[in-house]
N, C-alpha and C positions, 0 to 999 in steps of 0.2 A: 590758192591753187591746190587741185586734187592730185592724190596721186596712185596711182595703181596697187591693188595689193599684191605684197609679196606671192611667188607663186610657190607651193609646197608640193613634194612629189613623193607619196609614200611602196614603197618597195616594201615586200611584205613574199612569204611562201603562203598557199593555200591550204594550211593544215587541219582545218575544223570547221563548220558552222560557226561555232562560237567565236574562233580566231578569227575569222573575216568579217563577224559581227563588231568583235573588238576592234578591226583596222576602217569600220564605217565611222563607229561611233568616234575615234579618235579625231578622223577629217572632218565632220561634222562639229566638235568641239574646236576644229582651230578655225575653221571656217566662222563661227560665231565672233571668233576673238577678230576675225576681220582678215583673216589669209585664206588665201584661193589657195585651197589645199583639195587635192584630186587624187584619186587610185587608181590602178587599171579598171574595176569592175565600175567605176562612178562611168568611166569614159563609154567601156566597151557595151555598157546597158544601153544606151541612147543612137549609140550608130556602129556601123561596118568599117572599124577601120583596119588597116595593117597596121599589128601588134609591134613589129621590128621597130616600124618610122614614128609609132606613138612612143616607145620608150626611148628612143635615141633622143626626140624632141624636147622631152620632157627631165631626161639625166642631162643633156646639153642648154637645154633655155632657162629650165625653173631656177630659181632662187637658192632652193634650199631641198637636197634630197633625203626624206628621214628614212631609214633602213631597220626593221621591227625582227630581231633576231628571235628565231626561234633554234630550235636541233636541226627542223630537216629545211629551213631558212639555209644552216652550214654546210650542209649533206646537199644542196643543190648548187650553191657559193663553189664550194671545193669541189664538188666535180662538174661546174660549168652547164649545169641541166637546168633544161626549161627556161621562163622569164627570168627566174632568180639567177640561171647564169650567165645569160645575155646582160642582166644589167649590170653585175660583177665587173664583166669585159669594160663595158660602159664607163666604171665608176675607179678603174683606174689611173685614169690622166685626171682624173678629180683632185683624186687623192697628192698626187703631184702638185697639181699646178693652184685647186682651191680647195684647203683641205675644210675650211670652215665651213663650207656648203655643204660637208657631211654631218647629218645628227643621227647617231648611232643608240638604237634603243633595245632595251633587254626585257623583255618580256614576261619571260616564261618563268615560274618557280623552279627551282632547282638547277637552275641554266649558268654553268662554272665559265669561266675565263676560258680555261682550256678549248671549250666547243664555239669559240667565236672562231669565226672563217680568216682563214689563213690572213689573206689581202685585209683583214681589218685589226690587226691582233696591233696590240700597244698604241689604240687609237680610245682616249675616254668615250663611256657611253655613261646613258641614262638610265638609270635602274627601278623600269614598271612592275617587278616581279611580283610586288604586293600589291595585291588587288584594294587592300586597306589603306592604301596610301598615293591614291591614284591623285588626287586632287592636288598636292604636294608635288607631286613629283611632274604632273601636268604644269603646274606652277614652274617649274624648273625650266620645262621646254620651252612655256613663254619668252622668260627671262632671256632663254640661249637663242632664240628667234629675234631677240630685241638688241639681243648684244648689250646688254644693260647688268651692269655686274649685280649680284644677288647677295654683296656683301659691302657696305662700307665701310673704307681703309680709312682711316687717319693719317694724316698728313706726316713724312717724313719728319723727326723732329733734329734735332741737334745734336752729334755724336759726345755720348761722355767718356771719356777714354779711361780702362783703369788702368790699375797698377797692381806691381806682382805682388799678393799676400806673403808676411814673412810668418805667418805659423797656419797650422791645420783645422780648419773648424771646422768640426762634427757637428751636424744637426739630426735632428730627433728622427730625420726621413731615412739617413744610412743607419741608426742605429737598430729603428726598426723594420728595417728593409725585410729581415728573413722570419719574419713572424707573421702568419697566415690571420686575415683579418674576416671573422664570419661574416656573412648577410644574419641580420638578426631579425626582418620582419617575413612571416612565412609569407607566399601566395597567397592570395584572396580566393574565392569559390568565383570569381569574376574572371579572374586571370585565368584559372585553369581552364575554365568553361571555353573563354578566348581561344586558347589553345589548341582545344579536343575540336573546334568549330574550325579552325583554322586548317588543323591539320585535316579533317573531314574534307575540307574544299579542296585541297590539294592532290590528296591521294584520288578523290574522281576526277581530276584533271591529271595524273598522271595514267590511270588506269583508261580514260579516254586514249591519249595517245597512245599506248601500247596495243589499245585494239585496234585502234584505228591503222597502224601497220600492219597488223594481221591480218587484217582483211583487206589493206591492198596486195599483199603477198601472195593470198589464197582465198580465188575467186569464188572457192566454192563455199568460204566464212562469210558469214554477216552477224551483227548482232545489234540489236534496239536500245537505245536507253529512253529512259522517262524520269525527270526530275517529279516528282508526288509534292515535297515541299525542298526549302531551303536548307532542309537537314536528314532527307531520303529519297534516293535515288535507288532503279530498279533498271537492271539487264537481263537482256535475253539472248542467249549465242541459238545459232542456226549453221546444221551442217548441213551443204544439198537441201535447204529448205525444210530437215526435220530440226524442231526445236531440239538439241540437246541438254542443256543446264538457263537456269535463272539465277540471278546473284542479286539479292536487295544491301545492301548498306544504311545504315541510318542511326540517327545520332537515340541514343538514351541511357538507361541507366540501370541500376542492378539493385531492386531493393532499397534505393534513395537514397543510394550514394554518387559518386560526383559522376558526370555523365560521360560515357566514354562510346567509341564506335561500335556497334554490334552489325555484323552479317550473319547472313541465312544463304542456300544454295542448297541446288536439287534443282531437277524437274517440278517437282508443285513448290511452290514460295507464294506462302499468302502476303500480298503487300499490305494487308489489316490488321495482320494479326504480330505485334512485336515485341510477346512473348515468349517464343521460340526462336534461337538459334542457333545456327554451328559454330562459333565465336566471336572474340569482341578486339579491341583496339585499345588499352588504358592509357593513360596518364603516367607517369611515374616523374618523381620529387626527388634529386639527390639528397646528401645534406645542406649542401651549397643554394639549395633551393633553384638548382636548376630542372627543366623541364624535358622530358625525352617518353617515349612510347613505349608499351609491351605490349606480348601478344599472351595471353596463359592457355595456357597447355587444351588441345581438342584435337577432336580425331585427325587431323592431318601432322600435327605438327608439337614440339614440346615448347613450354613455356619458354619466349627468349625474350629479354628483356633490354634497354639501351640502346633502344632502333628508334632512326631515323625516318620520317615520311617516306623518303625513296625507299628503305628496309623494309619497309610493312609494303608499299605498293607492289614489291616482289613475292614476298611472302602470298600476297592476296593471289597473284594471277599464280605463283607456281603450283599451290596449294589448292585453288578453288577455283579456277577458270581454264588453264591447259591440261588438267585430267578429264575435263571432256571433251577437249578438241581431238582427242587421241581415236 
């Protein structure tokens, strides 16, 4: 006997090209796995329907509603705006009455606890933030669509009850408890490269969404991007249609040492030429051998060192992108 597949219903904000490309490919990957898994845009591309009576059908009938948090995912949640806050409404008597039929998913890099939307807060989610680790973590959602635990328990065994100790035993773990134990093998040129690559991806996906605000804000901002390759990207802001600033980003390195972020900005930016520019993004190794960013010292700004992905993404736009919005 057959039997119908599960039905999935993905909830999602419209924040990017790329984010809607990412909530395609997601349904199309569970769709594979064998679930009739649908989004608004699968729906609304094929015919004229009323948006209200497709979402109410759809957070009421399906199976299993996945919810892909992004910032303005929360920012339309909490203030009840658009589809994202129509299905809010929707997905309270869920939450009541079947909470299992929600699968709560995190997306976005740098995206804290704090910014999950009120109505969802101390409810577990699924963590897509790393793009490195989609396969994994896809695997996960399986599992939680299957209800099938992703770990096996062993069998309760037989209580052995003790008894009170009559003296104190020290073991070697309280003795050495307060003694700082180094990492003794440095990073690799593999790891760090990882890193400066990793962070590279991150900072153009946050620096995407910070434009991408600005110019819902201010009709009369636009600005272009163009990926060149996997590790150089180029912007162009436009005020009233006259070009004002170019910004290239791209990965390389300084005389053959380990590779670090370099930018260029201005009006002329050769995207050929990347030997020239107005500063870079490095690496930096504590002794712990742990891994954190710097920026060194150029004409905007003095060397600071001990920054975060989000601390350079700021740095980038205050320093090299809204002095010509001005």
């Amino acid at each position: 006997m057959s039997h119908s597949p599960e039905k999935v219903f993905v909830s999602y904000s419209w924040d990017s090209l790329e984010h809607q490309q990412w909530i395609l490919d997601l349904v199309n990957r569970l769709r594979e796995e064998g679930y009739d898994a649908n989004f608004d845009r699968g729906i609304t591309s094929t015919s004229t329907v009323n948006l209200n009576k497709m979402m109410v059908e759809h957070m009421r009938d399906d199976d299993y509603i996945i919810m892909v948090l992004t910032d303005k995912y929360t920012m339309k949640a909490d203030g009840f705006e658009g589809g994202v806050g129509f299905e809010t409404l929707l997905s309270l008597p869920i939450i009541q009455q079947n909470l299992d039929k929600l699968i709560i998913i995190i997306k976005q890099p740098g995206y804290v606890k704090k910014n999950i939307p009120f109505h969802l807060q101390g409810i577990n989610y699924l963590d897509f933030s790393d793009s490195g680790k989609f396969e994994e973590c896809f695997e996960e959602l399986i599992y939680r669509l299957q209800k099938v635990p992703m770990f096996e328990l062993k069998p309760v065994g037989e209580k052995k009850v003790r008894q009170p100790r009559k003296e104190v035993v020290t073991t070697a773990n309280t003795i050495m408890k307060d003694f700082k134990i180094p990492k003794l093998n440095p990073p690799t040129d593999l790891e760090k490269n990882t890193f400066i690559q990793e962070s590279f991806n991150f900072i153009i996906e946050g620096l995407d969404e910070i434009l991408t605000i600005v110019q819902k804000e201010n009709p009369n901002f636009y600005y272009q991007k163009e990926n060149l390759t996997s590790s150089k990207t180029v912007y162009a802001f436009y005020l009233n249609g006259q070009n004002t600033s170019n910004l290239k980003l791209w990965l390389g390195s300084f005389f053959g040492s380990s590779k670090q972020i370099q930018f260029s900005v201005g009006r002329y930016v050769d995207v050929n030429n990347d030997n020239s520019m107005n500063g870079s993004v490095n690496i930096e190794v504590d002794e712990n051998f742990n891994f954190s960013l710097s920026m060194p010292m150029n004409i905007f700004s003095n060397n600071k060192k001990n920054l975060s992905y989000e601390e350079v993404i700021k740095e980038i736009y205050a320093n090299n992108i809204l002095p010509y919005l001005k």
